[in-house]
C-alpha positions as CSV (number, residue, x, y, z in Angstrom):
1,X,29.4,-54.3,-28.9
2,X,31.4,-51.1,-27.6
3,X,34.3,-52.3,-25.5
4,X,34.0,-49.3,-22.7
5,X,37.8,-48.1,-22.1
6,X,38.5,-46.7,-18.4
7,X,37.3,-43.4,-19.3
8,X,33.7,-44.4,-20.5
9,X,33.3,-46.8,-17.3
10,X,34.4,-43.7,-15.4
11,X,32.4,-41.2,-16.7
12,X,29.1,-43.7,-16.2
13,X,30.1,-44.1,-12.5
14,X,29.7,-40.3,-12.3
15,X,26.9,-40.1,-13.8
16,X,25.2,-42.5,-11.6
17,X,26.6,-41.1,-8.4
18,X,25.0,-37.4,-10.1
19,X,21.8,-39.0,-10.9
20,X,21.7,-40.8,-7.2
21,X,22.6,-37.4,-5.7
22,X,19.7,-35.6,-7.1
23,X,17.1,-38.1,-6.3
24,X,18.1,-37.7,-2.5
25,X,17.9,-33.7,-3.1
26,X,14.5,-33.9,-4.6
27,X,13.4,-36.4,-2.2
28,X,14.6,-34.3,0.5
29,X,13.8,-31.2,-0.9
30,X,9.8,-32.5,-0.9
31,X,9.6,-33.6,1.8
32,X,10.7,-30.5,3.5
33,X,7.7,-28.5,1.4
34,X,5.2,-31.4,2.4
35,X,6.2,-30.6,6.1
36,X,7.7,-33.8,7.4
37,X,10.0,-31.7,8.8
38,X,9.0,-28.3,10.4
39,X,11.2,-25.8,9.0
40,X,10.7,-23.4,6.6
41,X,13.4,-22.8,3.6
């Protein structure tokens, strides 16, 4: 197995927090053009 040094275990934790991030944009992001929320972009 790969022994994860620091910067490995800190690069996953950015990419989870990025991942995390854009699955509240797109969420958001649909439900604004579904209408939940009456505004346009």
């Amino acid at each position: 197995m790969i022994t994860p040094d620091k910067n490995t275990k800190k690069k996953n934790i950015l990419t989870a927090v990025a991942i995390i991030a854009f699955m509240i944009f797109l969420f958001v992001f649909t439900l604004y053009n579904v209408g939940v929320f009456d505004r346009q972009i």
